[in-house]
TORPA-4810 file (N, C-alpha, C, O; in nm, 3 decimals):
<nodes>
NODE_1_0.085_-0.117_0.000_0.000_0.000_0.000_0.090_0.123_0.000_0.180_0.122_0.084_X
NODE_2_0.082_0.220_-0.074_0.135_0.333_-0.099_0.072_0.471_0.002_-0.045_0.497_0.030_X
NODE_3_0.158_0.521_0.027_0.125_0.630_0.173_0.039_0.677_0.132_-0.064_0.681_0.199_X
NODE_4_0.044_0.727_0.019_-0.125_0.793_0.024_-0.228_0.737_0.014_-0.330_0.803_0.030_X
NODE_5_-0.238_0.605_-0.015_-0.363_0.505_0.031_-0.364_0.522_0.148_-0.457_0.583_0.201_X
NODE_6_-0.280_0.483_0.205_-0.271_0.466_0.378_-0.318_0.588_0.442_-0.383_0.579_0.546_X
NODE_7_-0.282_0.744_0.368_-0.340_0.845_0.453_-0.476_0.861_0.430_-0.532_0.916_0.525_X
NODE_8_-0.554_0.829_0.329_-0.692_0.809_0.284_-0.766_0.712_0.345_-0.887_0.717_0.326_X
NODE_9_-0.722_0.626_0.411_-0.786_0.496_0.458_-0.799_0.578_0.650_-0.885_0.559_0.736_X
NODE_10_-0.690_0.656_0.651_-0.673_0.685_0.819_-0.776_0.827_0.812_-0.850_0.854_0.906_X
NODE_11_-0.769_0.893_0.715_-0.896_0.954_0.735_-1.010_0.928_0.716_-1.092_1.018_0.736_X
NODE_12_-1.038_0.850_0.689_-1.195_0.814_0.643_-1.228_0.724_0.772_-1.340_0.735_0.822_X
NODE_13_-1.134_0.635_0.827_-1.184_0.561_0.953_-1.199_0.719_1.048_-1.307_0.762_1.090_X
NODE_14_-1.105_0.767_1.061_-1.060_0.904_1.147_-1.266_0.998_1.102_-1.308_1.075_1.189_X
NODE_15_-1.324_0.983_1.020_-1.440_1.042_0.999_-1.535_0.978_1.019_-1.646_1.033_1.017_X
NODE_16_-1.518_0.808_1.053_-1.637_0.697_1.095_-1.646_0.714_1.266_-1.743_0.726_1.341_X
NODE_17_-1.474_0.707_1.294_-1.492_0.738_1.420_-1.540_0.850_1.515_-1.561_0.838_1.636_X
NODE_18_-1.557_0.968_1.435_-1.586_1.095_1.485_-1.748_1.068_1.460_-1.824_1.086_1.555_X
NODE_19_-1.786_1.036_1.368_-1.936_0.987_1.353_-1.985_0.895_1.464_-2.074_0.940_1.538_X
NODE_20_-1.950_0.798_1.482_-1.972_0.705_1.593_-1.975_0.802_1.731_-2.074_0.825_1.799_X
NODE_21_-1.849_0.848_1.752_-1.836_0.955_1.897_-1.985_1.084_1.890_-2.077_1.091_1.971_X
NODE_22_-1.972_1.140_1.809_-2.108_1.175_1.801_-2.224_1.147_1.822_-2.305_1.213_1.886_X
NODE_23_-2.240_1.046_1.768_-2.359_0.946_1.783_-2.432_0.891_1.913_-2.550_0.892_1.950_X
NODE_24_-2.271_0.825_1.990_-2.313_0.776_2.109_-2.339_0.910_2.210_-2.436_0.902_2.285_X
NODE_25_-2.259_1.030_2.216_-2.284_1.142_2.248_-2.453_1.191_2.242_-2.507_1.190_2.352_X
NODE_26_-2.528_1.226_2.144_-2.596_1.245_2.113_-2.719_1.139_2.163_-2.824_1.179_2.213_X
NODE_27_-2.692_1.020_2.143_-2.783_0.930_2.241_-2.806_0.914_2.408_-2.899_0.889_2.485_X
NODE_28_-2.620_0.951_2.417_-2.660_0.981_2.567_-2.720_1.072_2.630_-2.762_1.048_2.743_X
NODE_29_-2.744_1.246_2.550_-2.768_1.309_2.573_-2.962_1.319_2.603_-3.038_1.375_2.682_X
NODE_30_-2.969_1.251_2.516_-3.129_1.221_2.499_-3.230_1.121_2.599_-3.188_1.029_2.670_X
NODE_31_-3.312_1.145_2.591_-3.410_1.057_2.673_-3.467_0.935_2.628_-3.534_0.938_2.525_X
NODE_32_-3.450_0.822_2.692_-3.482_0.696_2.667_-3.599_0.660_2.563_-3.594_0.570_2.479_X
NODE_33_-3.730_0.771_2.594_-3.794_0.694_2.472_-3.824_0.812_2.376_-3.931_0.812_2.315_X
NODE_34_-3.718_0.931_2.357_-3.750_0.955_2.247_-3.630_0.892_2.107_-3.527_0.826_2.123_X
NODE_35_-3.696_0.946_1.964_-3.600_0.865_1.881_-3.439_0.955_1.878_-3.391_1.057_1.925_X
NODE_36_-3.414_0.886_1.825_-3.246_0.935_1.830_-3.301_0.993_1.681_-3.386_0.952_1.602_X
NODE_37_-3.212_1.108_1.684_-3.145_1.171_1.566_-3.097_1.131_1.472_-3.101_1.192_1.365_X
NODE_38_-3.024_0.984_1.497_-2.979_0.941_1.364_-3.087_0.819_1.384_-3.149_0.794_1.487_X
NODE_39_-3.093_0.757_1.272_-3.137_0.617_1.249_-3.063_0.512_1.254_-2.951_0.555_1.282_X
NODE_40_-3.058_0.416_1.245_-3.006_0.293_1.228_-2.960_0.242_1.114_-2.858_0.174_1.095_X
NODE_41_-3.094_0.302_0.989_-3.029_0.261_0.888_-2.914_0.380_0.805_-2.820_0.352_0.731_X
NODE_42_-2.955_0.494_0.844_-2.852_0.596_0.804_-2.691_0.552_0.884_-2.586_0.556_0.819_X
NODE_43_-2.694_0.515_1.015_-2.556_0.476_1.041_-2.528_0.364_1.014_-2.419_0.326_1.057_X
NODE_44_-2.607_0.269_0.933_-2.508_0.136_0.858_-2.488_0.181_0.727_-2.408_0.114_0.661_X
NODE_45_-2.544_0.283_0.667_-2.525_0.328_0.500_-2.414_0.370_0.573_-2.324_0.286_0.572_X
NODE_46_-2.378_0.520_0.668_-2.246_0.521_0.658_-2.161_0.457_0.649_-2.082_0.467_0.555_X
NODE_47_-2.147_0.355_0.762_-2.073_0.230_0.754_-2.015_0.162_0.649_-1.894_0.146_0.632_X
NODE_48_-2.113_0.117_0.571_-2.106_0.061_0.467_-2.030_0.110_0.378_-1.943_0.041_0.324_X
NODE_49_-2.051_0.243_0.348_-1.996_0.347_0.220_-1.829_0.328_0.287_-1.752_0.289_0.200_X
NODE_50_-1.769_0.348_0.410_-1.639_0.344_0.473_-1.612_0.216_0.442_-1.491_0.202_0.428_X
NODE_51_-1.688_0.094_0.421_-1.615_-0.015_0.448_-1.618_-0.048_0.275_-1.532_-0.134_0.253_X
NODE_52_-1.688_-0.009_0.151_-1.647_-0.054_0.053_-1.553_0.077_-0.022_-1.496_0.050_-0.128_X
NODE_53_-1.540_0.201_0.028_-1.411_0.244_-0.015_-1.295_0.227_0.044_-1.195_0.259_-0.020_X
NODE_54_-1.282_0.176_0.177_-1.153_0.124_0.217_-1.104_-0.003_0.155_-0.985_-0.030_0.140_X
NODE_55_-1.219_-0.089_0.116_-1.192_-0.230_0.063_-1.117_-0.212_-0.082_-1.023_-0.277_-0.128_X
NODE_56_-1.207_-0.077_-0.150_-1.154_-0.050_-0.321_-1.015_0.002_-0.263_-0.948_0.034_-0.361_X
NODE_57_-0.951_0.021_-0.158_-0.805_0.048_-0.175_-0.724_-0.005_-0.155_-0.612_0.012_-0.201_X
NODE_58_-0.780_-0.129_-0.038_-0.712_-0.249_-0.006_-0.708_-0.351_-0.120_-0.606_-0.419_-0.136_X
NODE_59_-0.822_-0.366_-0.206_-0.790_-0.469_-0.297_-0.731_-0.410_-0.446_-0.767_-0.447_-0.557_X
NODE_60_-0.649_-0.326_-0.419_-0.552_-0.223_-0.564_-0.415_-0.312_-0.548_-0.337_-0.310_-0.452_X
NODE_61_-0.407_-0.395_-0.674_-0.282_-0.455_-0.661_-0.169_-0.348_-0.626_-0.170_-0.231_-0.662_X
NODE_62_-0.062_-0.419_-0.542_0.066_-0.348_-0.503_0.114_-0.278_-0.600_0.079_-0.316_-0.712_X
NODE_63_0.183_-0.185_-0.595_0.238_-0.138_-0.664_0.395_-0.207_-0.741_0.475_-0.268_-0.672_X
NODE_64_0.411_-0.189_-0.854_0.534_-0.263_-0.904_0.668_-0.194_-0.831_0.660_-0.079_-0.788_X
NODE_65_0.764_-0.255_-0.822_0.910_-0.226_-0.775_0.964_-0.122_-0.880_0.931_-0.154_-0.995_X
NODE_66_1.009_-0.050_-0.875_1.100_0.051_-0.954_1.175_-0.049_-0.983_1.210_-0.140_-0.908_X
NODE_67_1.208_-0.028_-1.128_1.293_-0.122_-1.216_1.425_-0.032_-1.237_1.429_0.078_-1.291_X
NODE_68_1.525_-0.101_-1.186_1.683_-0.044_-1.116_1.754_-0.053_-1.292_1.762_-0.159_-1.354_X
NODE_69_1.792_0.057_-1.338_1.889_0.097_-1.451_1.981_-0.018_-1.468_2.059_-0.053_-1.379_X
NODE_70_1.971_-0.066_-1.565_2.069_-0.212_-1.635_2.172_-0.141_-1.637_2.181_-0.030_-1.689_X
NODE_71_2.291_-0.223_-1.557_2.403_-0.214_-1.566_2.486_-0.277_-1.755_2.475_-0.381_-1.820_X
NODE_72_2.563_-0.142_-1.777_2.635_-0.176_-1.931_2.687_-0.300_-1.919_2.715_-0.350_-1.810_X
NODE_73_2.702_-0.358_-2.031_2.779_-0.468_-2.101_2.927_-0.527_-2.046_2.964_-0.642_-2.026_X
NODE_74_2.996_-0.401_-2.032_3.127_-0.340_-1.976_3.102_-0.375_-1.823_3.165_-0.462_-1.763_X
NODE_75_2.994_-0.289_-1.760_3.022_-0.314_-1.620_2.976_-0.480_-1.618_3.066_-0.558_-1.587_X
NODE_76_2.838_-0.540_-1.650_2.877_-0.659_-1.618_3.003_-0.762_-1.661_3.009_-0.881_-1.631_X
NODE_77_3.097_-0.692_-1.736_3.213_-0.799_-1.717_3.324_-0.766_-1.589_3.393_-0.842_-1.521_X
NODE_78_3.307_-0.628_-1.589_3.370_-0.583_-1.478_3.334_-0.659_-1.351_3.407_-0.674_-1.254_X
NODE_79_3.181_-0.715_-1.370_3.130_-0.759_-1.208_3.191_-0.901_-1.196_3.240_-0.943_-1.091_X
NODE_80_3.182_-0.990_-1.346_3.208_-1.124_-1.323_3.353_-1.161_-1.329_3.394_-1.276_-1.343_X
NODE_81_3.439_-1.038_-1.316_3.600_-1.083_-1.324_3.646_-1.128_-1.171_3.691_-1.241_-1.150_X
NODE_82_3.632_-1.038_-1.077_3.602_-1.032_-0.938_3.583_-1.211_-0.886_3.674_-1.268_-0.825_X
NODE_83_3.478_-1.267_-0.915_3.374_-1.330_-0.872_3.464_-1.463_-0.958_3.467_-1.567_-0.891_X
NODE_84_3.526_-1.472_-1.081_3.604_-1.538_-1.154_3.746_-1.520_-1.028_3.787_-1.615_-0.962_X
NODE_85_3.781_-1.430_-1.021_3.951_-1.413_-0.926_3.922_-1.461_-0.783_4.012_-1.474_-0.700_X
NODE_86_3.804_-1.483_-0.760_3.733_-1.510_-0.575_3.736_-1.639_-0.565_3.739_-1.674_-0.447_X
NODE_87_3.737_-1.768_-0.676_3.744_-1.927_-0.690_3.873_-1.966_-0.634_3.983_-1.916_-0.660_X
NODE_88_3.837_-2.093_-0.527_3.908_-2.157_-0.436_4.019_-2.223_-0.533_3.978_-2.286_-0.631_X
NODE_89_4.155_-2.211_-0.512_4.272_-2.265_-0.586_4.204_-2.457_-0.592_4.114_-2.508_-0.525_X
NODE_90_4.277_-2.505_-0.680_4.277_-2.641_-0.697_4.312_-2.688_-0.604_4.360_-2.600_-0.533_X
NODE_91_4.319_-2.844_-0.526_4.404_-2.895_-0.496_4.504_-2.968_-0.579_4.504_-3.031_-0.685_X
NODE_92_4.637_-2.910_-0.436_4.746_-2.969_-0.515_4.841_-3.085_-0.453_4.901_-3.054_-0.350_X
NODE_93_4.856_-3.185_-0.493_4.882_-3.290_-0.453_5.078_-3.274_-0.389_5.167_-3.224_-0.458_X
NODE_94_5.095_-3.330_-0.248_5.190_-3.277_-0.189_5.304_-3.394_-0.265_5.254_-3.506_-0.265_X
NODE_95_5.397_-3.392_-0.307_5.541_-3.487_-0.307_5.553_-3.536_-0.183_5.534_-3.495_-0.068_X
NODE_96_5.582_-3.615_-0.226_5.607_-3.741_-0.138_5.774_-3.714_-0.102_5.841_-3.705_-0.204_X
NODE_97_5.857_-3.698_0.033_5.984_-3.635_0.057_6.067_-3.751_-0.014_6.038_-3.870_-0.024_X
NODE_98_6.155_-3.696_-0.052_6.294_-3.757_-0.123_6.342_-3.795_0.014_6.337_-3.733_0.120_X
NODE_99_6.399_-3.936_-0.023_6.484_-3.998_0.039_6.619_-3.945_0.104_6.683_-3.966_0.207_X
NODE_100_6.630_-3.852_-0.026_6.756_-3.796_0.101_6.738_-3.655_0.134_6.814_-3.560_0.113_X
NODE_101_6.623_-3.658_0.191_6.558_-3.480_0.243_6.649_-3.482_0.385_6.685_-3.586_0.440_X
NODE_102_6.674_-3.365_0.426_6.695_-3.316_0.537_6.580_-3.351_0.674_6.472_-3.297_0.650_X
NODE_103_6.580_-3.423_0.799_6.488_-3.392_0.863_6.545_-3.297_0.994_6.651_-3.250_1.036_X
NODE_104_6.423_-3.302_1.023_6.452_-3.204_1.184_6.550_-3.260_1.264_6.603_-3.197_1.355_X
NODE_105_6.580_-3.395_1.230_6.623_-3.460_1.372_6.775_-3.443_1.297_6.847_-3.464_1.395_X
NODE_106_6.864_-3.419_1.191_6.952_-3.395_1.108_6.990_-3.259_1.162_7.106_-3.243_1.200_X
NODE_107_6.936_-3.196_1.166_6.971_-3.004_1.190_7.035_-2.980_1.353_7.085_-2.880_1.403_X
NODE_108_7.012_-3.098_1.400_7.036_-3.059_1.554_7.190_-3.159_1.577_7.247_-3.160_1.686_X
</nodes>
């Protein structure tokens, strides 16, 4: 959802809720058997009208990703030389010591 969905969705609840606070206000203010000011069915049309334009914004596919500038021809070889020079050496198989090598125990 893109911020300005999001700020459209927080005002419009932000205008159900001030309706509602009113409402119950206004009922409390009044006497048990006369009618209220609003109706019942006028505060579910409001309702209603809040809950299928919040829905038309919730169900707006996402928005696509910004599509990031293709790197040149050039730079991708530049990237895969790196990544070519970063590969683990071979193994290399050790010689086996010559018979007449020097050992440690010789030096002393």
């Amino acid at each position: 959802m893109i911020p300005e969905d999001r700020e459209t969705v927080i005002s419009k609840c932000k205008v159900a809720h001030d309706f509602w606070t009113t409402f119950q206000a206004d009922l409390a203010a009044q006497q048990k058997h006369e009618d209220p000011k609003t109706t019942y069915d006028a505060a579910m049309q409001h309702f209603t009208l809040l809950e299928s334009e919040c829905n038309a914004i919730f169900n707006k596919p996402p928005p696509k990703p910004k599509a990031e500038e293709k790197p040149d021809e050039d730079d991708k070889l530049d990237e895969e030389k790196p990544a070519e020079e970063a590969k683990p050496a071979e193994d290399v198989k050790m010689e086996e010591p010559a018979e007449n090598a020097v050992s440690a125990d010789d030096l002393s």
